[in-house]
C-alpha positions in Angstrom: -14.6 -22.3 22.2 -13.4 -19.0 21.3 -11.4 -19.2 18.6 -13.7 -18.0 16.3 -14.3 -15.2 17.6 -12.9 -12.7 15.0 -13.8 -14.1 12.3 -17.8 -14.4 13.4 -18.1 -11.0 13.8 -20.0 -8.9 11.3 -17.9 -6.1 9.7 -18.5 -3.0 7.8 -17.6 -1.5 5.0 -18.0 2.5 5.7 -14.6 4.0 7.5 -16.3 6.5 9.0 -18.5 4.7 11.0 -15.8 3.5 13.3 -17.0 5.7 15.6 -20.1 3.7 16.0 -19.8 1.7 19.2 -22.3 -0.6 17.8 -19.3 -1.9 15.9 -17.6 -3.2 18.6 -17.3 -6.3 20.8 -15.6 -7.7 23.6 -12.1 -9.8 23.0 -13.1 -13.3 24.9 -11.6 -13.0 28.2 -9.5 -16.2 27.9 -7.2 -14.5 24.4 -4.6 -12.2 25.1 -3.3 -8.9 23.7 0.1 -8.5 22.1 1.8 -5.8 21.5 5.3 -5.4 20.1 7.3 -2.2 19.1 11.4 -1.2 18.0 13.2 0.5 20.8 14.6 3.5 19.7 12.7 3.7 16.4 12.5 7.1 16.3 16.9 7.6 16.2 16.6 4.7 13.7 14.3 6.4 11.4 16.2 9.9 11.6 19.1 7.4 10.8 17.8 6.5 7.6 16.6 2.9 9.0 12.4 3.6 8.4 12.4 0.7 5.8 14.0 -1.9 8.5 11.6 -0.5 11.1 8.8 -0.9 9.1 10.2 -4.4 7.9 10.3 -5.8 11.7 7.3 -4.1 12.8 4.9 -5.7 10.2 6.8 -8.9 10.7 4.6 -9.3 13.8 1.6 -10.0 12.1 3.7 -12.6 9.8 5.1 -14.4 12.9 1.4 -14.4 14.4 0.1 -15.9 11.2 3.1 -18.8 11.4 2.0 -19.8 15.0 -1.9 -19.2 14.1 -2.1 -20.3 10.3 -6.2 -20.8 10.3 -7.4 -18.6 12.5 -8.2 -14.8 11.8 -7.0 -12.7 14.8 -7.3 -9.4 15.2 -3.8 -6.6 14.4 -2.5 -3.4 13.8 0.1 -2.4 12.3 1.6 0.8 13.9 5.2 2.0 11.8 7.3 0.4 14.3 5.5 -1.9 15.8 2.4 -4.1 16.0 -1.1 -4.5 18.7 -3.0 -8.0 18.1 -5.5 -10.0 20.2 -5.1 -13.8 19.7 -6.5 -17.2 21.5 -5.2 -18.3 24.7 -4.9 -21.7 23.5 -2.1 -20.5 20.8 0.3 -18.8 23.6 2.9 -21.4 23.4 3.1 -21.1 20.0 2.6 -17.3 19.4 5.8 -17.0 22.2 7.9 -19.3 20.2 7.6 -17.3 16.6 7.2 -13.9 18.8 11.1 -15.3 21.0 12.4 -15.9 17.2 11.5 -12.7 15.9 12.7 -10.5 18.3 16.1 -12.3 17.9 16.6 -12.2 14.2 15.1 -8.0 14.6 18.6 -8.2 17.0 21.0 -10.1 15.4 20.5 -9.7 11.4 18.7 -6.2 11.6 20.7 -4.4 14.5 17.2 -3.3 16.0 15.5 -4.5 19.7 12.5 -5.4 19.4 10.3 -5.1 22.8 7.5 -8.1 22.8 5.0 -8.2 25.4 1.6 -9.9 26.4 -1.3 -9.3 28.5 -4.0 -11.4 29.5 -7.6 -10.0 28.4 -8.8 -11.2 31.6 -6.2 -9.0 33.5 -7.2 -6.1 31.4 -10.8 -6.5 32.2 -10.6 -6.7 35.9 -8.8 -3.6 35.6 -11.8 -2.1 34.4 -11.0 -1.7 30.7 -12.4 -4.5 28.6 -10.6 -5.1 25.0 -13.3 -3.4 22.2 -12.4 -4.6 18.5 -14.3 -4.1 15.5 -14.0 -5.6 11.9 -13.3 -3.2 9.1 -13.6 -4.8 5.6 -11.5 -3.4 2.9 -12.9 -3.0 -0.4 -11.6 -6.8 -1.7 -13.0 -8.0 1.8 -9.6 -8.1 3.5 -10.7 -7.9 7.3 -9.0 -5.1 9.4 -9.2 -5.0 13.2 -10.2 -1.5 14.6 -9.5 -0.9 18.4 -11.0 1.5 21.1 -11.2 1.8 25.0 -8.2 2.2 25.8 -7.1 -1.7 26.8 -4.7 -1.4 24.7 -2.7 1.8 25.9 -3.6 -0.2 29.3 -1.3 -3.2 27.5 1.0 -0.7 26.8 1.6 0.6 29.6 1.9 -2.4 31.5 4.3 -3.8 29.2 6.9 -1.1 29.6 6.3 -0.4 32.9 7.0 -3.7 34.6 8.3 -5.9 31.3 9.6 -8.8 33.3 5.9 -10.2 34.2 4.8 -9.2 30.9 7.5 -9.7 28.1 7.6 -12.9 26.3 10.1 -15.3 27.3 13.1 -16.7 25.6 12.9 -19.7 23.5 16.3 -21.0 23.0 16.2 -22.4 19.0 13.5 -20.7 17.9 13.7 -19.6 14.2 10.8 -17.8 12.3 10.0 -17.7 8.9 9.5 -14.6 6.9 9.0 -15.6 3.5 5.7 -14.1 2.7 6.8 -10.9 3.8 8.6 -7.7 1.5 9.5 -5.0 0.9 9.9 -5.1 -2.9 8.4 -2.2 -4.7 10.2 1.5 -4.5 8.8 4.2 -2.2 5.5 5.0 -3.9 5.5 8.8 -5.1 2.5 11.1 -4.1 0.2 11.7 -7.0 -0.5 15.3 -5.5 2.7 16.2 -4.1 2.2 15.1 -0.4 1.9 11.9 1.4 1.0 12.7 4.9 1.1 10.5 7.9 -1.5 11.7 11.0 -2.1 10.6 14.0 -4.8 11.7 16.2 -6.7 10.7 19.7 -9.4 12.4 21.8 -9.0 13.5 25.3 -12.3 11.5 26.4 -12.1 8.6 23.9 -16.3 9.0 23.1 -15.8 9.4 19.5 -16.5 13.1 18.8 -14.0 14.7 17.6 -12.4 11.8 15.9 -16.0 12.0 14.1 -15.3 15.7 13.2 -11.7 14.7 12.1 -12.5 12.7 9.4 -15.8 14.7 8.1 -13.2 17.8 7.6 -10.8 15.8 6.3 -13.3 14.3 4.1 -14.7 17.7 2.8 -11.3 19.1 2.3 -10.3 16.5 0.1 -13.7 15.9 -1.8 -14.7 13.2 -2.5 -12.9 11.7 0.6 -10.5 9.6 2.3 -11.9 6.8 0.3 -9.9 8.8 -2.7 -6.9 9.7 -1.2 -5.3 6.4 -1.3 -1.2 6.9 -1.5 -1.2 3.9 -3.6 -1.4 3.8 -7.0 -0.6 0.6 -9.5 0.4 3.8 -11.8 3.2 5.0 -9.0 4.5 1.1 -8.3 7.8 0.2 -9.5 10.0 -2.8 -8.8 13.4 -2.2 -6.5 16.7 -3.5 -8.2 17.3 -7.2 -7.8 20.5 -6.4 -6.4 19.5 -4.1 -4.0 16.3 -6.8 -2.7 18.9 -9.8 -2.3 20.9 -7.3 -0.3 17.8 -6.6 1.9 17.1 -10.1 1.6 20.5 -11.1 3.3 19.3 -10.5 7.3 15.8 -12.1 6.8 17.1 -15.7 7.1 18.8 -17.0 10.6 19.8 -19.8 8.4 21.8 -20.8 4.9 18.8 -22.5 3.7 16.2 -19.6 4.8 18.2 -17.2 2.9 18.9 -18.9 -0.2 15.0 -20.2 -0.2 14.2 -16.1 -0.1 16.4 -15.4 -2.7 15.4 -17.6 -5.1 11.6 -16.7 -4.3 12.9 -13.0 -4.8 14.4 -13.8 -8.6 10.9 -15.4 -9.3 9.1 -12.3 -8.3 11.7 -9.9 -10.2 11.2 -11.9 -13.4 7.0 -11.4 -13.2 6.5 -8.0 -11.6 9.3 -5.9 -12.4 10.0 -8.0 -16.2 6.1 -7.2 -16.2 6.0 -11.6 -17.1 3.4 -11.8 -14.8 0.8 -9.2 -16.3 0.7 -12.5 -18.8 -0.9 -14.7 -15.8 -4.3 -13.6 -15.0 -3.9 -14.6 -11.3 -0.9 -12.5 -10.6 -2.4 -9.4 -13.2 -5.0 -9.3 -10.3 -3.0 -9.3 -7.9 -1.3 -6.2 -8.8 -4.2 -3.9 -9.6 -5.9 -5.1 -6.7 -3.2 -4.3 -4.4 -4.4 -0.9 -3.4 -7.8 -1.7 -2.3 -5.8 -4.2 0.1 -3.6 -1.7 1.9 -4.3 -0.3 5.4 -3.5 3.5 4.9 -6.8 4.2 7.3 -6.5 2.4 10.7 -7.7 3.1 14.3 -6.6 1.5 17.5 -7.4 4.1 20.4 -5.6 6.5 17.7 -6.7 7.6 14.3 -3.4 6.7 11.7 -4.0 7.5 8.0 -1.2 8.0 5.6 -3.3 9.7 2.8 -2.2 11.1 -1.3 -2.7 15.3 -0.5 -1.8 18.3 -2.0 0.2 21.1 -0.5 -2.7 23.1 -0.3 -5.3 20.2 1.3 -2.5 19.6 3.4 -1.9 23.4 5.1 -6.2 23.4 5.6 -5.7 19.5 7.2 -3.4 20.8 9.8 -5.4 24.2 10.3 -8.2 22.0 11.3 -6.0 19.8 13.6 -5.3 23.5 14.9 -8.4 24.3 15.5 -9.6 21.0 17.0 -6.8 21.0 19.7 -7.8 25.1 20.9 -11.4 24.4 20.7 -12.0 20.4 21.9 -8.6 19.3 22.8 -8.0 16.8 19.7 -4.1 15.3 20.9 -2.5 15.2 16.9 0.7 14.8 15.0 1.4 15.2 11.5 4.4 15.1 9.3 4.8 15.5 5.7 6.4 12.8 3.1 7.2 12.8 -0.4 6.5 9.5 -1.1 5.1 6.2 0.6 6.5 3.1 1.9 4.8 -0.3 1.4 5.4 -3.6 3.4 3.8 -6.5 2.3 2.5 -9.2 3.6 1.4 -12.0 0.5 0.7 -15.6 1.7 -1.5 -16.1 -1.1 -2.4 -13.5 -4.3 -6.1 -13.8 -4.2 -8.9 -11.5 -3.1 -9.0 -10.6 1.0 -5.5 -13.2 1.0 -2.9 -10.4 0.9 -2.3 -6.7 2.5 0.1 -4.1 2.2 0.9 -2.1 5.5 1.3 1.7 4.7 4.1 4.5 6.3 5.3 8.1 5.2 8.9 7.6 3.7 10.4 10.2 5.3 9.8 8.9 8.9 5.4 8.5 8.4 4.4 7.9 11.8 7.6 8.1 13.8 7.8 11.8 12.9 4.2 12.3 13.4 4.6 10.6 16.9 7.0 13.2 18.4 4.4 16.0 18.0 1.4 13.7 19.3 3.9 13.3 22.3 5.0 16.8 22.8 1.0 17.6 23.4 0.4 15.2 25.4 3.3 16.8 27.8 1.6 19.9 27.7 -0.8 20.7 30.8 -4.5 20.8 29.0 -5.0 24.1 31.0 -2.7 25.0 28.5 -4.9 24.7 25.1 -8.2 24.3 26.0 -9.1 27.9 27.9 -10.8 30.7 27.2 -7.5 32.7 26.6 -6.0 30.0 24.6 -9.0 29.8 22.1 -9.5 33.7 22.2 -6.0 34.0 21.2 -6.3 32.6 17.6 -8.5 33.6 14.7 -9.2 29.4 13.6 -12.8 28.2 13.3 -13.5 25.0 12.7 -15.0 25.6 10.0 -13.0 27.8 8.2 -11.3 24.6 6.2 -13.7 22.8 4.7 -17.3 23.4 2.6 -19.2 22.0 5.3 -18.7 21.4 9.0 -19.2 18.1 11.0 -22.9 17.2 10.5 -23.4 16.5 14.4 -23.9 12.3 13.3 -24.2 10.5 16.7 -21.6 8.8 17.6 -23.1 6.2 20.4 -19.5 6.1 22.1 -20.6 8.3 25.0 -19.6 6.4 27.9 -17.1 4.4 26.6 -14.0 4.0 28.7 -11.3 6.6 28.3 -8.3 6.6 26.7 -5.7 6.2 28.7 -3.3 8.8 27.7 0.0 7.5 29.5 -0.3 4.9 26.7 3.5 5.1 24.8 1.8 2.5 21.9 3.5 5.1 19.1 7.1 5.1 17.8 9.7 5.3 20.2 12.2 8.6 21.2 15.7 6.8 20.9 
């Protein structure tokens, strides 16, 4: 059996090294992908609706968990949406939660929510096999990493021809949401900037997502590993009014709602009353929750939401600039004030919780219409002669020290396909 198959995998600790193929193994051929995202998230967000499309897209992961309670699976969370792998052997289940979601996203939160699944057996006698890798956080929580380009392959399928692929209606369904929030405020940034970016590679080998992060890591000395938009020092409690009003459209039932209230008052009364600093557990909890939060993630795309100042910010997108004339890095970055934080908390100990990250003032959604306006452009466009003649940006003209030339060992892998719509949605 299979079902293991996550979990058994070694994982690392370094962020960087996600470029090292070495990292990554095949998804069994008898699990499947998932992928689910909000239609229209992008009018939603400029509508003021980021913190309901957050809500729904990390409620994937909470709806996988309820169909597969004991068995680690593979996810991403992507702003408005969600990419998992999970057993075959689960697919009854994982439609049922997956059916029920999608119908409370509709009928309490006003937001359609497009679910689809694809076989990793299809995917690999299409020629792209699914590549994951395990990422540990520092308290051990394990977070899936994704390259090849199976999943933009997923992607594409799903939208494309939805009937065979979207999950079926499950008349009755109901899920259950309780271990997920959205409790605490939108988290200030400590240096004035919280920006979301996005970035993929023309030829998915590794490269230049390798010279990405080594800029972006001498720009902001001492790292990524640093920048980290949340801080227990920023995190403050919403008002219990306005979290039963939230709590309202998670419940498709009296009972569900009431039950979330009432687990609501219990958490206003520790965290916000600070009752729970008292409680050594639940003191922990709290100062551990940024070393459990997934502001650095890759699936086929680079997505980091990280603390910046103005300044680190301007030399971020100068390199991104440069990148894209010289080596055709596909980008998009958009600048937030503060962050947003979803969690996800079925139990308060070490690697049992984690907190999915976005910009507050549209994070990825906003970032997502630039990636998508480059990959319109014709590449003849940005990576000629003439077009890199025509600026004055060297890479290296942003940071202390250029990309050391590490080797990457993803030469040959499988390119990304660039069709691949797995980023927030134009309304």
């Amino acid at each position: 059996m299979t079902t293991r198959f996550f979990e058994e995998i070694p994982g690392f600790s370094t962020f960087n090294d996600l470029v090292l193929e070495a990292h990554y193994q095949e998804v069994p051929e008898d699990w499947w992908v998932l992928v689910t995202d909000v239609v229209g998230s992008t009018g939603a967000i400029e509508a003021g609706r980021y913190k309901d499309v957050n809500t729904i897209g990390a409620a994937t992961l909470v709806a996988l968990r309820n169909a597969i309670p004991d068995v680690q699976v593979p996810f991403v969370f992507g702003g408005d949406g969600a990419s998992a792998a999970f057993p075959g052997e689960f697919k009854a289940q994982v439609i049922r939660e997956l059916s029920a979601l999608r119908a409370l996203s509709t009928e309490r939160f006003g937001l359609e929510l497009r679910v689809g699944m694809v076989a990793v057996r299809e995917l690999r006698e299409r020629g792209i096999p699914v590549l994951v890798a395990k990422y540990l956080l520092e308290r051990r929580y394990p977070m899936a990493l994704f390259r090849g380009g199976a999943l933009s392959l997923a992607d594409q399928l799903i939208k494309t021809a939805g009937a065979s692929y979207e999950v079926p209606t499950v008349a009755g369904a109901a899920t259950d949401l309780l271990a997920l929030s959205c409790r605490w405020k939108e988290i200030e940034a400590s240096r004035g900037c919280a920006l979301a970016i996005l970035a993929m590679e023309p030829t998915g080998d590794g490269v230049l997502i390798g010279q990405l992060l080594s800029g972006i890591d001498a720009i902001l000395d001492p790292g990524t590993d640093q920048a980290n938009p949340v801080r227990v020092s920023n995190m403050a409690y919403r008002s219990l009014g306005d979290m039963w009003t939230h709590d309202e459209r998670f419940g498709q039932s009296f009972t569900a709602r009431l039950r979330r209230r009432i687990d609501t008052l219990a958490a206003y009364v520790l965290f916000n009353l600070k009752l729970g600093r008292l409680l050594p557990f639940l003191n922990h909890y709290v100062d551990a929750t940024p070393a459990h939060t997934d502001f650095r993630k890759f699936d086929d795309m680079l997505r980091m939401v990280i603390d910046c100042t103005p300044e680190q910010t301007d030399r971020i997108e100068a390199l991104c600039k440069a990148l894209r004339v010289h080596d055709g890095l596909i980008y998009g970055l958009h600048r937030n004030r503060a962050s947003l934080m979803t969690c996800y908390v079925p139990g308060f100990g070490d690697g049992e919780h984690v907190h999915f990250i976005d910009g507050s003032d549209g994070g990825y959604a906003m970032a997502a219409k630039q990636l998508k306006a480059q990959l319109k452009s014709e590449p003849s466009t940005w990576d000629s002669p003439t077009a890199a003649a025509s600026t004055d940006i060297d890479r290296t003209d942003f940071c202390d020290a250029p990309y050391d030339g590490r080797p990457t060992d993803m030469t040959g892998a499988p390119p990304i396909a660039h069709g691949r719509d797995h980023l927030p949605n134009e309304p």
